[in-house]
NULUM-846327 format. One record per residue (C-alpha): residue in three letters; x, y, z. Coordinates in steps of 0.2 Angstrom, whole numbers, always signed. Example, Ala and Ser with C-alpha at 12.3 -4.5 7.8 and 13.67 -1.06 7.14 Angstrom:
% residues 2
{res ALA east +62 north -22 up +39}
{res SER east +68 north -5 up +36}
***
This chain:
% residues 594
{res UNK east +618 north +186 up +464}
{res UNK east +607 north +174 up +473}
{res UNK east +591 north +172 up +467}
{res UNK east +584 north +168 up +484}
{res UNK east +587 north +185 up +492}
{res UNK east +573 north +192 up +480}
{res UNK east +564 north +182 up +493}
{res UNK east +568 north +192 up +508}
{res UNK east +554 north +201 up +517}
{res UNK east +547 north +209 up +531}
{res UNK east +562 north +201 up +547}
{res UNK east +573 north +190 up +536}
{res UNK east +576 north +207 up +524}
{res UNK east +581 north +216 up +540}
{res UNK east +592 north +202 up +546}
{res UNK east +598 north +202 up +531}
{res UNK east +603 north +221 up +531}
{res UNK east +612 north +219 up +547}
{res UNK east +622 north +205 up +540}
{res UNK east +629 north +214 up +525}
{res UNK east +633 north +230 up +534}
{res UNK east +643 north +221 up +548}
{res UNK east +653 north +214 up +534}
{res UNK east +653 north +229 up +522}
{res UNK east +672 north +229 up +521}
{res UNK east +673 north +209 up +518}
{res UNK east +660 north +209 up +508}
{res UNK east +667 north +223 up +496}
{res UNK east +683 north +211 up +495}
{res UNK east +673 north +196 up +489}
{res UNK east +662 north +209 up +477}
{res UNK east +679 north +216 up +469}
{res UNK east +685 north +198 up +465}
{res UNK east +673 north +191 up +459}
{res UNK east +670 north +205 up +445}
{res UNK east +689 north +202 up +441}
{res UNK east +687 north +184 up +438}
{res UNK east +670 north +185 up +430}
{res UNK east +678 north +202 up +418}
{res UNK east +697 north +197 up +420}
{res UNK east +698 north +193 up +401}
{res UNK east +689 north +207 up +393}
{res UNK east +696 north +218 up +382}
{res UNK east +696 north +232 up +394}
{res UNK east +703 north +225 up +409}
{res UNK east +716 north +215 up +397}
{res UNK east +722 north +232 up +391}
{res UNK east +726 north +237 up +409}
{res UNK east +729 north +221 up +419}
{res UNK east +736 north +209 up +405}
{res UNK east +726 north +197 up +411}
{res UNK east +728 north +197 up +430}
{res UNK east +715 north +197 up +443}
{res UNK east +722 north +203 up +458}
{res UNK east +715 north +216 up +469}
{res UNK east +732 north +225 up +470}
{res UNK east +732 north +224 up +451}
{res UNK east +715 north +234 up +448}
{res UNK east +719 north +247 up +461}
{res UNK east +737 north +251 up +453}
{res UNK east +733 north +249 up +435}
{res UNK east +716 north +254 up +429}
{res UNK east +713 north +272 up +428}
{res UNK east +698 north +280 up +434}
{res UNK east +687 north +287 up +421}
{res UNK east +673 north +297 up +417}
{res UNK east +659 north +294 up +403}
{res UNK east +672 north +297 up +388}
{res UNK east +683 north +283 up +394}
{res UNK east +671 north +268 up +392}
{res UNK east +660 north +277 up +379}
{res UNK east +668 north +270 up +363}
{res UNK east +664 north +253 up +370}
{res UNK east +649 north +253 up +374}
{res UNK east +645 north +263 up +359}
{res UNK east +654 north +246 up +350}
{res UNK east +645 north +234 up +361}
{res UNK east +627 north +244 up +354}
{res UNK east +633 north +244 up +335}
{res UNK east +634 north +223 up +338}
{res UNK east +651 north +219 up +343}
{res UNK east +652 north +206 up +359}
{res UNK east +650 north +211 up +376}
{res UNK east +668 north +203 up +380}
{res UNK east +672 north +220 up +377}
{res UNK east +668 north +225 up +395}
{res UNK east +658 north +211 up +403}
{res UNK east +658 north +192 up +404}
{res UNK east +640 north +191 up +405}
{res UNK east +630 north +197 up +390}
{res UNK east +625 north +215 up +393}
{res UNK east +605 north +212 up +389}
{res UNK east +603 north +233 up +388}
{res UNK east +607 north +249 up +390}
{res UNK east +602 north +260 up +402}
{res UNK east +598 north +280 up +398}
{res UNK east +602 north +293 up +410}
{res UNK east +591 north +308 up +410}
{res UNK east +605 north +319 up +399}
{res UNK east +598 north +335 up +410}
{res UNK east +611 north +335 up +420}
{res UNK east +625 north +337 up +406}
{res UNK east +616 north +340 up +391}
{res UNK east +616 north +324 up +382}
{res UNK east +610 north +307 up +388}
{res UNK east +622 north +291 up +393}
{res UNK east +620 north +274 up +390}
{res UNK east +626 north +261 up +404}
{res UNK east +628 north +242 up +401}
{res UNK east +617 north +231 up +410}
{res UNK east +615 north +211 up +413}
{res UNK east +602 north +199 up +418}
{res UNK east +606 north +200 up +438}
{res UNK east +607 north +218 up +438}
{res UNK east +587 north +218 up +439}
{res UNK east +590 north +207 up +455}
{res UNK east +602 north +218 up +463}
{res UNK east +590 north +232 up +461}
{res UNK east +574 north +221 up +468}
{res UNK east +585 north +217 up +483}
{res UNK east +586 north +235 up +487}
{res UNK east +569 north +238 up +484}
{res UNK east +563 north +225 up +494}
{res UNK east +571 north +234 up +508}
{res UNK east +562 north +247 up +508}
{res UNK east +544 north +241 up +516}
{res UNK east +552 north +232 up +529}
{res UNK east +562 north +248 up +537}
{res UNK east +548 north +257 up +533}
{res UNK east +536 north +246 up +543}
{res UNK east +547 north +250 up +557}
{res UNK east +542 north +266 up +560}
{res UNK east +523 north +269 up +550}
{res UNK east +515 north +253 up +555}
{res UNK east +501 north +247 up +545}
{res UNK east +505 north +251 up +529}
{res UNK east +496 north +235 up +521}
{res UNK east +483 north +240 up +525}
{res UNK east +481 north +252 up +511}
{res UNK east +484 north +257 up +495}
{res UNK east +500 north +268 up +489}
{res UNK east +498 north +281 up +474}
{res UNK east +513 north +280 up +468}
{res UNK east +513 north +291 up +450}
{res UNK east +527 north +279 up +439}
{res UNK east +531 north +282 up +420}
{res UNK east +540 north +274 up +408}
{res UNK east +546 north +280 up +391}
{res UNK east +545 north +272 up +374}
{res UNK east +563 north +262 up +371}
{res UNK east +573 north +263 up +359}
{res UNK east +584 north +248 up +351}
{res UNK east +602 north +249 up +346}
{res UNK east +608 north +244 up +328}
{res UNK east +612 north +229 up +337}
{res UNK east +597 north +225 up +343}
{res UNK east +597 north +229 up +363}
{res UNK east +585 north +240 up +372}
{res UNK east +591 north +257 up +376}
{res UNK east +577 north +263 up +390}
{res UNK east +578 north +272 up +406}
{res UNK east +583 north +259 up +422}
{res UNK east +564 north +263 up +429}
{res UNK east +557 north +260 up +411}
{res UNK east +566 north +245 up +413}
{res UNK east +561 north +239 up +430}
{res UNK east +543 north +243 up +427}
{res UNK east +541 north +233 up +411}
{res UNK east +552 north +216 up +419}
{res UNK east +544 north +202 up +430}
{res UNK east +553 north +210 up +447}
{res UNK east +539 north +222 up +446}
{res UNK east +524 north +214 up +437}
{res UNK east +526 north +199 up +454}
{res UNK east +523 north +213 up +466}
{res UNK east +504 north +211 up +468}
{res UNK east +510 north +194 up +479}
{res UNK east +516 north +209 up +493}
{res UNK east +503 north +218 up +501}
{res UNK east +514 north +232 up +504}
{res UNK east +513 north +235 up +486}
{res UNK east +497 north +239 up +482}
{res UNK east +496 north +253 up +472}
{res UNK east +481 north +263 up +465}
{res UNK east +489 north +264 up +447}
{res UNK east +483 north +248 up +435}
{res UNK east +499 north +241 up +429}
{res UNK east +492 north +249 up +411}
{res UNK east +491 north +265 up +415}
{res UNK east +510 north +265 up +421}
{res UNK east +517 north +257 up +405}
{res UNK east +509 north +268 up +395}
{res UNK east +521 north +279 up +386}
{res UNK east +509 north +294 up +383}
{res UNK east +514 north +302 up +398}
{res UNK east +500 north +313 up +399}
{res UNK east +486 north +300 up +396}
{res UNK east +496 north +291 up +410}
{res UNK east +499 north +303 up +421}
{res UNK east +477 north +307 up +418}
{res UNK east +474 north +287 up +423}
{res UNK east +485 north +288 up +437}
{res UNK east +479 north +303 up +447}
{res UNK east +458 north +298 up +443}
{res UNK east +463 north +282 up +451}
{res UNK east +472 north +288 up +466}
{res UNK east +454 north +299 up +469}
{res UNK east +443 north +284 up +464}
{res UNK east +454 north +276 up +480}
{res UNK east +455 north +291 up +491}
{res UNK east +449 north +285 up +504}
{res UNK east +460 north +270 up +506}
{res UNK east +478 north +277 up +502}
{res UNK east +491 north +276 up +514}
{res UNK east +506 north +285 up +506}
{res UNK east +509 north +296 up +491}
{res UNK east +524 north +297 up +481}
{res UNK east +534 north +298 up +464}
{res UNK east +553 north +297 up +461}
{res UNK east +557 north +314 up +463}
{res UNK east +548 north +329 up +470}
{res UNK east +550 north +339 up +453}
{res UNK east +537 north +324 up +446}
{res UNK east +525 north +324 up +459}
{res UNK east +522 north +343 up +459}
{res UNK east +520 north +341 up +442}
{res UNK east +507 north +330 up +445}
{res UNK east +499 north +343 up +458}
{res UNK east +499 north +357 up +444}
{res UNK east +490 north +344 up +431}
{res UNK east +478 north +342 up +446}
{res UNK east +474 north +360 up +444}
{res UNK east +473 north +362 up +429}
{res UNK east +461 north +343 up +425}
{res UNK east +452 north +342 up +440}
{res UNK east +434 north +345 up +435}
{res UNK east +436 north +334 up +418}
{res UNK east +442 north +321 up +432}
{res UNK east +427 north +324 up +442}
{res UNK east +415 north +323 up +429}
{res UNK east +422 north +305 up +425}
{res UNK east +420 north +299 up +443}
{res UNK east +401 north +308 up +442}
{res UNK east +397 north +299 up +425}
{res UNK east +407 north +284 up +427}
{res UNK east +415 north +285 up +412}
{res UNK east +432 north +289 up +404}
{res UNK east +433 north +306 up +395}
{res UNK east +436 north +304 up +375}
{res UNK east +455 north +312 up +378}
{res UNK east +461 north +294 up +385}
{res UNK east +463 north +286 up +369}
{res UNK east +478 north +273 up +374}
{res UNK east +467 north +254 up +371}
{res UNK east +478 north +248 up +390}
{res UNK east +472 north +265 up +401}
{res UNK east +455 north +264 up +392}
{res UNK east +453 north +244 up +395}
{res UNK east +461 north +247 up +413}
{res UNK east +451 north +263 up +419}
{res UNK east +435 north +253 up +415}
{res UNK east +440 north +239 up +430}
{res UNK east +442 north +257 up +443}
{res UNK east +426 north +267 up +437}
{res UNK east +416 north +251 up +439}
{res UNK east +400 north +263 up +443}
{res UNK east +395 north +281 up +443}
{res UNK east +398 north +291 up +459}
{res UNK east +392 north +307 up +461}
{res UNK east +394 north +307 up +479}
{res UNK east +412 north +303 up +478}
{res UNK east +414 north +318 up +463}
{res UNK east +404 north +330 up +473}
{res UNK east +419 north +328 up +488}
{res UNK east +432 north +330 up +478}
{res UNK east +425 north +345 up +468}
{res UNK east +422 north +353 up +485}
{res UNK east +440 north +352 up +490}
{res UNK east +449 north +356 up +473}
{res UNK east +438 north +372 up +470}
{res UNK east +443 north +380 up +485}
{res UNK east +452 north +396 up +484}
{res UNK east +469 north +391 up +492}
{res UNK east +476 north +373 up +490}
{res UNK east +486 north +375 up +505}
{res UNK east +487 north +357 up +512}
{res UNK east +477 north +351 up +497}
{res UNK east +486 north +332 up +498}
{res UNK east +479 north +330 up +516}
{res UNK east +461 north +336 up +512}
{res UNK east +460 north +323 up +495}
{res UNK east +469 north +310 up +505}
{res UNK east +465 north +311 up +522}
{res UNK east +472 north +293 up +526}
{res UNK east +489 north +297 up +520}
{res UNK east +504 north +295 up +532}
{res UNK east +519 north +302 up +522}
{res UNK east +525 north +307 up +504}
{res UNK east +539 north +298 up +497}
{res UNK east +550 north +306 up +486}
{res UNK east +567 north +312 up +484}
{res UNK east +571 north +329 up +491}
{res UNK east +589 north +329 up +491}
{res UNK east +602 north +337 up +480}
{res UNK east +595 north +350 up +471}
{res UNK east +578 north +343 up +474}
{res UNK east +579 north +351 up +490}
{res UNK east +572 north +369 up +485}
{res UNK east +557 north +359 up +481}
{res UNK east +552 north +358 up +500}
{res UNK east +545 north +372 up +503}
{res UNK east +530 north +370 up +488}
{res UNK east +528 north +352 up +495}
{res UNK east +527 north +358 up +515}
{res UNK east +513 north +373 up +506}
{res UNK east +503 north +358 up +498}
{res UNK east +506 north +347 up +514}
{res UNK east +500 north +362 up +526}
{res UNK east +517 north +355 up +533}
{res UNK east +510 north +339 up +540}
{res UNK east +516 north +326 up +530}
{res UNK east +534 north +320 up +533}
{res UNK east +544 north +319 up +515}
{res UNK east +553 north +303 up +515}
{res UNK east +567 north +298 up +504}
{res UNK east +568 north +280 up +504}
{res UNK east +586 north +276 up +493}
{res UNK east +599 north +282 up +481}
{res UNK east +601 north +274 up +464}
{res UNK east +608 north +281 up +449}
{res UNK east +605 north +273 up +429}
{res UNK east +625 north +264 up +433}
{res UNK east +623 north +257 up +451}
{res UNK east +609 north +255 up +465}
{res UNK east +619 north +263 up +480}
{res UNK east +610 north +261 up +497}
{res UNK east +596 north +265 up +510}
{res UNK east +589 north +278 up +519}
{res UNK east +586 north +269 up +538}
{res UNK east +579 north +282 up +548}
{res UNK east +567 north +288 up +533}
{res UNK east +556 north +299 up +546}
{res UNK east +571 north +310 up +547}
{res UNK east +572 north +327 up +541}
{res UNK east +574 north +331 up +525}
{res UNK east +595 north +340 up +529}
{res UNK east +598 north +325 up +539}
{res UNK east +593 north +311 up +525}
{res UNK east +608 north +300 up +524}
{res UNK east +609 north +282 up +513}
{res UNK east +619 north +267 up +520}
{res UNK east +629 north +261 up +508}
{res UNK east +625 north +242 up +504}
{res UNK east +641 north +231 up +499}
{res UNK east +633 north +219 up +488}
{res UNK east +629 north +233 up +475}
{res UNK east +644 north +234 up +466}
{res UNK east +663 north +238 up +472}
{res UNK east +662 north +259 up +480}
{res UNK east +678 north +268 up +476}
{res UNK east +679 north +287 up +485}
{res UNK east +689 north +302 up +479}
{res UNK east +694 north +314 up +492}
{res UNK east +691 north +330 up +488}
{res UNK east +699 north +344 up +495}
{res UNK east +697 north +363 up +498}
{res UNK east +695 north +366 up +479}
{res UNK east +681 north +354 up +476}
{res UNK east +679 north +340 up +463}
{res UNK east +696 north +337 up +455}
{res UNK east +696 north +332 up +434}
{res UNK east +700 north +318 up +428}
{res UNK east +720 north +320 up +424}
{res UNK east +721 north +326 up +439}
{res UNK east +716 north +311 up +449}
{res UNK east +728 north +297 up +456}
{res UNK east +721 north +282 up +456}
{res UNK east +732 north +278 up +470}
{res UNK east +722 north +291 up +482}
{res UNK east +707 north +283 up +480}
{res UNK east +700 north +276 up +496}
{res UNK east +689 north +261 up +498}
{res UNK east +673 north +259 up +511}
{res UNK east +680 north +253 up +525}
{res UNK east +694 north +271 up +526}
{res UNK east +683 north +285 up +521}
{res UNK east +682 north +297 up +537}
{res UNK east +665 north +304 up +546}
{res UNK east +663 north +321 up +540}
{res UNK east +674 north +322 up +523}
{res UNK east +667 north +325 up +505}
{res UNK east +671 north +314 up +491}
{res UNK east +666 north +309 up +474}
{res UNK east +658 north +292 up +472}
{res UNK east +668 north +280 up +459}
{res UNK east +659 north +261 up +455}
{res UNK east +665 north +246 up +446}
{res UNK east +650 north +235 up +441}
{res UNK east +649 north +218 up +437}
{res UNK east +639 north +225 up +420}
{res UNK east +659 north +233 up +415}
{res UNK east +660 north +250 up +423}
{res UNK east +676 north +250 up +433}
{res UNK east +682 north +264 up +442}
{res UNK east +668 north +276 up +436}
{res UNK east +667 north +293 up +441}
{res UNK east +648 north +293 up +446}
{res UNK east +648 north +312 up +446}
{res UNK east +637 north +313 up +464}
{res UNK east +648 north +322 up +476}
{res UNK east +645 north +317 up +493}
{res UNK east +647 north +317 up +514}
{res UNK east +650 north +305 up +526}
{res UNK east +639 north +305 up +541}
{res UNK east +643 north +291 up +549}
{res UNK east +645 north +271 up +549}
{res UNK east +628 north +259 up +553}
{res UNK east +639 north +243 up +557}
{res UNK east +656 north +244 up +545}
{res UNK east +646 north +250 up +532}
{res UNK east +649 north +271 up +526}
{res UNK east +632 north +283 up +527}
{res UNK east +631 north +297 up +513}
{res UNK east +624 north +312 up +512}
{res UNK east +623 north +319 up +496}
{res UNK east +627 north +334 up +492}
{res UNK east +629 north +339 up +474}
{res UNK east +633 north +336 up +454}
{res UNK east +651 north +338 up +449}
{res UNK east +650 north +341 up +432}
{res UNK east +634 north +355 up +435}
{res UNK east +642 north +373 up +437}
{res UNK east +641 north +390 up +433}
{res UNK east +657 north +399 up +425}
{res UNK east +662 north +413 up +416}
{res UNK east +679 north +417 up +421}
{res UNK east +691 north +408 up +433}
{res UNK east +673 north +408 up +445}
{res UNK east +667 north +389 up +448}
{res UNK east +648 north +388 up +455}
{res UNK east +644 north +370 up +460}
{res UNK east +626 north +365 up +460}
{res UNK east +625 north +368 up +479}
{res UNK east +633 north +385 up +480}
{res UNK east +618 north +389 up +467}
{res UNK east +605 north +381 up +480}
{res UNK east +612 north +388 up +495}
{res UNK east +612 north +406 up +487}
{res UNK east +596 north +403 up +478}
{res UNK east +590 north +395 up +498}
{res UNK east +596 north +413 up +504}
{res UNK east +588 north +425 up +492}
{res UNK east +572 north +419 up +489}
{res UNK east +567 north +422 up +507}
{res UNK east +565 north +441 up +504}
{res UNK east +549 north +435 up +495}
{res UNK east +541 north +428 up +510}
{res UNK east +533 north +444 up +516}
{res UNK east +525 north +447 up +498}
{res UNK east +517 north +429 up +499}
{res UNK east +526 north +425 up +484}
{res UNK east +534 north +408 up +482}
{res UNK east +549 north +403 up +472}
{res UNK east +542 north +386 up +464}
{res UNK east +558 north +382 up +451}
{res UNK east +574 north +390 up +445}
{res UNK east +587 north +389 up +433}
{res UNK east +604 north +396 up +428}
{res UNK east +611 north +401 up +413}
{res UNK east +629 north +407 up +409}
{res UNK east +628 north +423 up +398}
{res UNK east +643 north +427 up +388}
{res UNK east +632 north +435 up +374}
{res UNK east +642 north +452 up +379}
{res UNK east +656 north +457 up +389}
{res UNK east +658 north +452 up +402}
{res UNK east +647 north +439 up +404}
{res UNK east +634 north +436 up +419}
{res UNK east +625 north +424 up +427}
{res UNK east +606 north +422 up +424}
{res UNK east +594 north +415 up +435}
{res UNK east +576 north +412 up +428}
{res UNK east +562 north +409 up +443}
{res UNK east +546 north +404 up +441}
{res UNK east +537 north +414 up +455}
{res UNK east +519 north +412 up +460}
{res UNK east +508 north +420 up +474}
{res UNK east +498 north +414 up +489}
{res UNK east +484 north +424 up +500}
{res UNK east +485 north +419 up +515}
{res UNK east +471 north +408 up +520}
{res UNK east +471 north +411 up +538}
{res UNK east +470 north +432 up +540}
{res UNK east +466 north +433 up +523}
{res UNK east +480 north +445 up +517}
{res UNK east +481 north +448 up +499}
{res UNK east +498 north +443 up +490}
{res UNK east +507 north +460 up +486}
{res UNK east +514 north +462 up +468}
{res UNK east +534 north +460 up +469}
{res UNK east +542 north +480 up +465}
{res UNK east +556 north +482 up +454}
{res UNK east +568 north +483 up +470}
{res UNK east +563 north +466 up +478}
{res UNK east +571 north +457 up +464}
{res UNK east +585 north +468 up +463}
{res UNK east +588 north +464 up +482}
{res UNK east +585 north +443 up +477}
{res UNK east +600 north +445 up +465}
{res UNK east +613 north +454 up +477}
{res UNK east +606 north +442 up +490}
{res UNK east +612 north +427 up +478}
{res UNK east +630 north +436 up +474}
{res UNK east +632 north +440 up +492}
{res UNK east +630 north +422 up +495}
{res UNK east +640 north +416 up +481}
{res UNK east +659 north +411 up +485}
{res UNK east +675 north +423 up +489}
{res UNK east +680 north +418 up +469}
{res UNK east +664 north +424 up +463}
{res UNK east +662 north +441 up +471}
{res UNK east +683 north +444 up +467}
{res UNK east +678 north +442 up +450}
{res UNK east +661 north +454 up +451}
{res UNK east +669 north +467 up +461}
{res UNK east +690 north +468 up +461}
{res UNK east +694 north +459 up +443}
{res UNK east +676 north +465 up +434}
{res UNK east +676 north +449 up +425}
{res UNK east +658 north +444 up +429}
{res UNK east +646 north +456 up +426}
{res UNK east +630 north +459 up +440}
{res UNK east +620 north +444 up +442}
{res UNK east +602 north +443 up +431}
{res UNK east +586 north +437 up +436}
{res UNK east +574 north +433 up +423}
{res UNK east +554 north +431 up +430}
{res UNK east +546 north +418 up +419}
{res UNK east +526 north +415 up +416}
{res UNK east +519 north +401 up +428}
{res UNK east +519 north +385 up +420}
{res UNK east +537 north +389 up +410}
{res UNK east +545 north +375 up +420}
{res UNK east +532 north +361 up +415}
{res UNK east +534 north +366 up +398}
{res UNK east +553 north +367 up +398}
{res UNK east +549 north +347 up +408}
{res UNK east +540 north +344 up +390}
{res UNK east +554 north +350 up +382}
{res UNK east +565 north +337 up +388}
{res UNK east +551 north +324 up +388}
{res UNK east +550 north +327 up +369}
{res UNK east +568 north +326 up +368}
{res UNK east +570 north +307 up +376}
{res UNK east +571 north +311 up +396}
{res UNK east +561 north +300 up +407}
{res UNK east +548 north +308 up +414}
{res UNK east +552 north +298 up +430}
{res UNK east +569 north +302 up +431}
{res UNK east +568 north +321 up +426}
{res UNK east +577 north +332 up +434}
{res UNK east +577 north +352 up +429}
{res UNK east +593 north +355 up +424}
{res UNK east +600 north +370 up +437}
{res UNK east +613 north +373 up +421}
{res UNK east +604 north +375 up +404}
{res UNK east +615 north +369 up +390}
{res UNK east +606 north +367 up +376}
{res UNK east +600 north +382 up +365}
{res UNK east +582 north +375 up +362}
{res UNK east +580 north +374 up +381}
{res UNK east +586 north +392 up +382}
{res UNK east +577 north +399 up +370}
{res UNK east +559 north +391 up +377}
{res UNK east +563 north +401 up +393}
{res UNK east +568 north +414 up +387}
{res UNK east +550 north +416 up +376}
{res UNK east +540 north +414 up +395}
{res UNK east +551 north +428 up +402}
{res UNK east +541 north +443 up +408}
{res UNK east +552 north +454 up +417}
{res UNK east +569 north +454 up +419}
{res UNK east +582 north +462 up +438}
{res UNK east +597 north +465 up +437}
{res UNK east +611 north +465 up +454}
{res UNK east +610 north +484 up +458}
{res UNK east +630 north +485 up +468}
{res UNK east +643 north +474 up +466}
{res UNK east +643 north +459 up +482}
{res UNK east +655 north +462 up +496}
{res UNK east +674 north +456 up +493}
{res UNK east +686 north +459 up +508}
{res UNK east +706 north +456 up +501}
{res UNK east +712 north +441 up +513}
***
């Protein structure tokens, strides 16, 4: 990639923008070419192509894959065997998923340029931004980033996450020459790897600059509300640092200490007793707009499953605050952006940038996400022919050697900006719920969950995280659900929240079957295969510690995402320990014979 488009800001990235979108489809031409003469003679494409690179070649000969198909070679590539296996550039890392979404953690090949494809996106996102919130550099952004501690292959690459890696290379460290990118976190706080004495650091720096930030944000909403709930639980050891001007003896990391020093320059009692006021208050019912009253938005991602995460953001927002959601990336491929990121959060669509990598869609039908032997490589369609309105399942081939990878993000089309496709995204594939010949995608389980937990309303009760669990224990089997479920008084009448009775759970687990699909109520009511749908109340804070669990297991505290499927036995068995109550479905959900 060109080196001078790292350059691009403010006008010339914008220009830039509409350039690339107005020749999406030529440009994905010249992106799939130029990987098949750079990759031609790898071992992968060899076994396939036979040495070809012709377009028409690729499409007809390589299948399309999932994880398992280029696994062994990137499991070679780490155990020191070249990186001709799969790319003509040496791969210089290997990037980790989160492994919450199936179980176990991926590694994805990366190469030098990679790191500029992703500053290209990123560098995008101030000058659409600036478009519609004016102003912005004129303030500070506290922005909560992490990074983990790498780990190193046998052959001597770093495996890390793809923030971890972007936070710790030059892209990010050159930032401070942007004035959009000033951020109330020292650069020491967010490379260090203790994520509590970072995330500590991070937040008593956002207060020290209260006054002055503009915008707050994290990655995804599941790790700034994490950072709300250590706010509640730290924020008089915080305050009594500002008072004293001086780090408490917890923060032992030599970069956080050295760094926090350079923020709590002086004692401010003044600034302490503000922030006290506001924390102690009974309700923290638009708590973000009372600590940071300059803020103009929260940037964070809300779609997907993120979405059920809206209504405790709107709670600590007051509803004032519009959640933005600026791009969609994944750990193999940086996708696109969000151009109308004021937009409500149902309406979030990313235009697809053509210079990413080479996009690949699979229609999907009327029985969702099809598996892999039963796709024809053949049907796939490319940018410039996916239709407004249909589903599909995004498939990439990258110039790191991924090619015709099943990404796994099932998503919409919205509409075209210029010749290039806008996405919605919808779902997980490989995230479902099944016990018998029932299949619950990751949205039917939102949507229902969507639906249920509204009869918790009128109890001021809130459904702050959830999870499922297939039970096949006993005969038949059954879904579980554990919620997290915390109350609010009301702060403007006062009402007291009303304990939850027996029979308002009950209701929320027939409310989620009713709202399950025709398979899933056949199988509950007619064929008695699935057994009445459980829902397990866990103790507050269940969720955070389950988000340690993962943390201790090598998950990236900025790319964590709960997993809406639990499929490992120590993940279960934490839950299950916080669980206080458990509800069970009391009737079988409607099923009409068609």
């Amino acid at each position: 990639m060109d080196g001078k488009k790292l350059e691009y800001k403010g006008e010339e990235a914008l220009k830039e923008l509409e350039k690339l979108t107005t020749k999406a489809d030529e440009i994905q031409e010249r992106i799939l070419k130029e990987i098949l003469t750079r990759n031609g003679s790898t071992e992968y494409l060899k076994k396939f192509m036979e040495g070809s690179t012709n377009v028409s070649d690729f499409k007809r000969l390589v299948p399309v894959i999932t994880y398992a198909g280029i696994r062994p070679y990137i499991q070679r590539i780490a155990n020191g065997e070249d990186s001709s296996l799969i790319s003509g550039h040496p791969i210089t890392e290997m990037l980790c998923s989160s492994g919450t979404s199936a179980g176990v953690p991926k590694m994805m090949p990366s190469i030098a340029e990679d790191l500029d494809r992703r500053t290209f996106l990123y560098n995008l996102i101030m000058p659409i931004m600036n478009q519609y919130v004016p102003g912005l550099d004129e303030g500070k952004a506290m922005y909560l980033n992490f990074i983990k501690v790498e780990m190193v292959t046998p052959s001597g690459l770093p495996a890390r996450p793809v923030l971890t890696s972007y936070y710790k290379s030059k892209h990010f460290k050159c930032r401070a020459r942007d004035p959009f990118n000033d951020f109330t976190s020292p650069d020491q706080a967010i490379l260090c790897t203790d994520s509590r004495q970072s995330m500590y650091c991070q937040l008593l720096a956002g207060l020290v600059h209260r006054k002055q930030v503009l915008r707050l944000g994290a990655v995804f909403a599941s790790a700034f509300l994490r950072a709300i709930s250590f706010l509640e639980h730290n924020w008089a050891d915080l305050c009594n640092d500002i008072r004293n001007g001086r780090l408490c003896s917890t923060i032992t990391d030599p970069g956080c200490r050295s760094a926090m020093l350079d923020v709590l320059k002086s004692p401010d009692p003044q600034l302490a007793d503000e922030i006290e006021e506001i924390c102690s208050r009974r309700s923290w019912n638009g708590i973000l707009g009372l600590l940071w009253p300059k803020t103009k938005y929260i940037e964070v991602v809300v779609t997907g499953s993120m979405a059920q995460y809206i209504p405790a953001l709107e709670y600590y927002t007051a509803g004032k605050l519009p959640l933005v959601c600026t791009m969609y990336a994944s750990s193999e491929c940086y996708f696109g952006v969000n151009l109308k990121p004021l937009c409500k959060p149902d309406d979030v669509a990313y235009t697809l940038l053509p210079n990413m990598g080479y996009f690949e869609f699979i229609p999907l039908g009327d029985d969702g996400p099809m598996d892999e032997e039963e796709v024809d490589r053949e049907k796939l369609v490319d940018m410039a022919h996916v239709r407004i309105g249909s589903y599909y399942e995004l498939v990439v081939t990258t110039f790191a050697g991924l090619y015709r990878y099943r990404i796994g993000d099932i998503v919409q089309v919205t509409g075209f900006y210029n010749r290039a496709p806008q996405l919605r995204f919808i779902c997980r594939r490989n995230v479902v719920l099944s016990i018998d010949t029932d299949k619950t995608s990751e949205e039917d389980l939102h949507n229902s969950v969507t639906a249920a937990k509204k009869l918790l309303e009128p109890y001021h009760a809130l459904l702050v995280e959830y999870t499922s669990y297939p039970d096949t224990s006993s005969l038949p089997g059954h879904y579980v659900l554990y919620w997290e479920i915390v109350h609010y008084a009301t702060p403007i009448n006062g009402v007291k929240a009303t304990p939850l009775e027996a029979d308002v759970l009950q209701e929320c687990c027939i409310a989620v079957e009713e709202a399950l699909d025709y398979t899933y109520r056949r199988c509950r009511t007619y064929d008695k295969s699935v057994g009445p749908l459980e829902i397990r109340v866990v103790e507050p804070g269940s969720f955070d510690a389950l988000m340690d669990h993962f943390i201790s297991e090598g998950a990236s505290i900025n790319q964590y995402k709960t997993p809406r499927c639990i499929k490992t036995s120590s993940a279960l068995e934490l839950l299950n320990s916080r669980v206080k109550s458990c509800f069970f479905s009391p009737r079988d959900p409607t099923w009409i014979i068609p």
